[in-house]
C-alpha positions as CSV (number, residue, x, y, z in Angstrom):
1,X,8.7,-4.7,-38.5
2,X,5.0,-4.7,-37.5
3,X,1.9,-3.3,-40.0
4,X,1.2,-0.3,-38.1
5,X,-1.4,0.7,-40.7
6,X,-4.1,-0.7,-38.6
7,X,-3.1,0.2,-35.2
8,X,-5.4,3.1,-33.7
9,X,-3.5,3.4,-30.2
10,X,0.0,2.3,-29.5
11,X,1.3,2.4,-25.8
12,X,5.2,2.4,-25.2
13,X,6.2,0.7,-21.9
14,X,9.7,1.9,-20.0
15,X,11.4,-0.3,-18.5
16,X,11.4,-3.8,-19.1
17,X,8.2,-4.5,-16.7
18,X,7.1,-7.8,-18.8
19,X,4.4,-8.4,-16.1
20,X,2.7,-4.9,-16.8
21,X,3.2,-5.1,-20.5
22,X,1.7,-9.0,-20.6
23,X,-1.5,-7.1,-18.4
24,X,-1.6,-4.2,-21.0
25,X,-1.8,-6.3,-23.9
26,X,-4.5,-8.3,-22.3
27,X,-6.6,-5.3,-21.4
28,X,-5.7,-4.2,-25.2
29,X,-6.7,-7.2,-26.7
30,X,-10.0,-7.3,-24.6
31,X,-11.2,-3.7,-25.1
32,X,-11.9,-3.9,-29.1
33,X,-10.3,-1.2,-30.6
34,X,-7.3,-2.1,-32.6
35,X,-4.4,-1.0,-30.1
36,X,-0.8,-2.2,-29.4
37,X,1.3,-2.2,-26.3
38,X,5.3,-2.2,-26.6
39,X,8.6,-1.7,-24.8
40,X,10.3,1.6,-25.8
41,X,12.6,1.5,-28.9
42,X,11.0,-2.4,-29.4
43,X,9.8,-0.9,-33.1
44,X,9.9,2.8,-34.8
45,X,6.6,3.5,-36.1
46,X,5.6,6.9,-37.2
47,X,4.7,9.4,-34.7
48,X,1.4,10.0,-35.4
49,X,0.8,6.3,-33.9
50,X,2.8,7.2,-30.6
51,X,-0.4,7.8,-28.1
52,X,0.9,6.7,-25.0
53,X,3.9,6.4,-22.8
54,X,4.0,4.8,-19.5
55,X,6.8,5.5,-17.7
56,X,9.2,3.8,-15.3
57,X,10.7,6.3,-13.9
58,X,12.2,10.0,-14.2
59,X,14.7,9.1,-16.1
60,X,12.5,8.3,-18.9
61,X,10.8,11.5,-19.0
62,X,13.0,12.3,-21.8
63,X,11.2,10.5,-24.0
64,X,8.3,11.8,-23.5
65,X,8.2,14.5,-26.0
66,X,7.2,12.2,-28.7
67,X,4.1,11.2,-27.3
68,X,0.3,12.6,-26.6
69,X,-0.3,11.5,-23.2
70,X,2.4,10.2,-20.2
71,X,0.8,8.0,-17.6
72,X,3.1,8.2,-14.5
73,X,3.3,6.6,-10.8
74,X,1.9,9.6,-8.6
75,X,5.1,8.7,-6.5
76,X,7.4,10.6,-8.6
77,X,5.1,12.9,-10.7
78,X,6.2,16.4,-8.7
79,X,9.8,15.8,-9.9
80,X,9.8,18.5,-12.4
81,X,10.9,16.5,-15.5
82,X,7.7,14.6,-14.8
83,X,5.3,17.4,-13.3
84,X,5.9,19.5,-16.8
85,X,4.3,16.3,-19.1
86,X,1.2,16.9,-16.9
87,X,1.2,12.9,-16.9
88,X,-2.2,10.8,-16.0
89,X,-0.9,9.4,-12.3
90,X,-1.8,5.9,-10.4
91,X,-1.0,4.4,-7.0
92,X,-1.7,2.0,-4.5
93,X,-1.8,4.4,-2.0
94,X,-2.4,7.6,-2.6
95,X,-6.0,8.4,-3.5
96,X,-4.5,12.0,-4.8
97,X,-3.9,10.3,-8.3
98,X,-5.9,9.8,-11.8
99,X,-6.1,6.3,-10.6
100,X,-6.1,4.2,-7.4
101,X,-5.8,0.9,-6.1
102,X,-8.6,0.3,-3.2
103,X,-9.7,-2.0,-0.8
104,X,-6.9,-4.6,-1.7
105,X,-7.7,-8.0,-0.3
106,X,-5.8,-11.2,-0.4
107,X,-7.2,-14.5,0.5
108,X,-6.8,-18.0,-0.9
109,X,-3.7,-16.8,-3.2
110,X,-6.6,-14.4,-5.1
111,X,-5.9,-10.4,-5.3
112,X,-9.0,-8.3,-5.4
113,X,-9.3,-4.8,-5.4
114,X,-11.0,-1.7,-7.2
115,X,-9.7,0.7,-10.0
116,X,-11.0,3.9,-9.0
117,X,-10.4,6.9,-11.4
118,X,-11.6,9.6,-14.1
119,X,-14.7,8.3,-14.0
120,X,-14.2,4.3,-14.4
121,X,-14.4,1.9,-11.4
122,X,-14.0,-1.3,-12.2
123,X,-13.0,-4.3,-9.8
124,X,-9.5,-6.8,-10.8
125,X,-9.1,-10.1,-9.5
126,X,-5.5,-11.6,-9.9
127,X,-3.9,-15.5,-8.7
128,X,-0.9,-15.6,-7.6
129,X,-0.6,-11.6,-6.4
130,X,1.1,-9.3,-4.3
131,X,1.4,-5.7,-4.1
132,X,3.9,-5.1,-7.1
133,X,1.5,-7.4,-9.0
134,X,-1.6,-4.7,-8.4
135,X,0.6,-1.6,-9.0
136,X,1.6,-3.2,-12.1
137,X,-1.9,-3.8,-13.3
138,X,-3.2,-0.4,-12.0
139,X,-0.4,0.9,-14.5
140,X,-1.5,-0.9,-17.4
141,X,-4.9,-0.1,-16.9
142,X,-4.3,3.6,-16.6
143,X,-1.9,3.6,-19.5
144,X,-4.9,1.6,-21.3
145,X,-7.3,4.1,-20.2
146,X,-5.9,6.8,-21.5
């Protein structure tokens, strides 16, 4: 088991998403504070060190209850075991969430685009992209975010 002692943030991920979770814990590793991205259920810390949970899914709404914040895909945050966390929402297409994906461009086998959101714009290039590729680094930014 990890030395939590040291951790000021730890993220959960749903879902077994490793493309997301290799993003988050490049964004983590990047942003300077001392913060650690896992799968659900990967390790048990105490709960004062559960920040974040980015869910996959209704289904893992559930485990939600353990955690300060839920970041969710605006696509399924008015089911109501989602709507009631109040979660942090991204998407590709809906400019309705926390955070969105805009002006998406591909050329050359490069993804640009801009993170738009509470207060942080910021533009992502990515090799080798496609859609599921920017919603899956839109995630892990918001979940990074928040």
């Amino acid at each position: 088991m990890a030395d939590f002692n040291s951790v000021d943030k730890l993220i959960a991920v749903c879902g077994k998403n490793g493309h997301t979770i290799s993003i988050l814990r490049w964004i983590l590793s990047e942003c300077g504070r001392c913060c650690r991205a896992i799968f659900l259920g990967e390790e048990e810390p105490g709960s004062s060190r559960l920040a974040v949970l980015l869910l996959s899914g209704p289904s893992d709404a559930s485990q939600a209850e353990k955690f300060e914040t839920c970041v969710a895909d605006y696509d399924f945050s008015a089911m109501p075991q989602i709507a009631q966390l109040h979660p942090l929402t991204y998407s590709v297409g809906n400019d309705s969430a926390d955070f969105t994906a805009r002006n998406v461009r591909e050329k050359d086998g490069v993804t640009t685009f801009e993170i738009v959101g509470v207060g942080v714009i910021g533009r992502v290039r990515l090799a080798d992209c496609n859609e599921k590729c920017v919603k899956s680094a839109l995630a892990a930014a918001a979940a990074a975010v928040a």
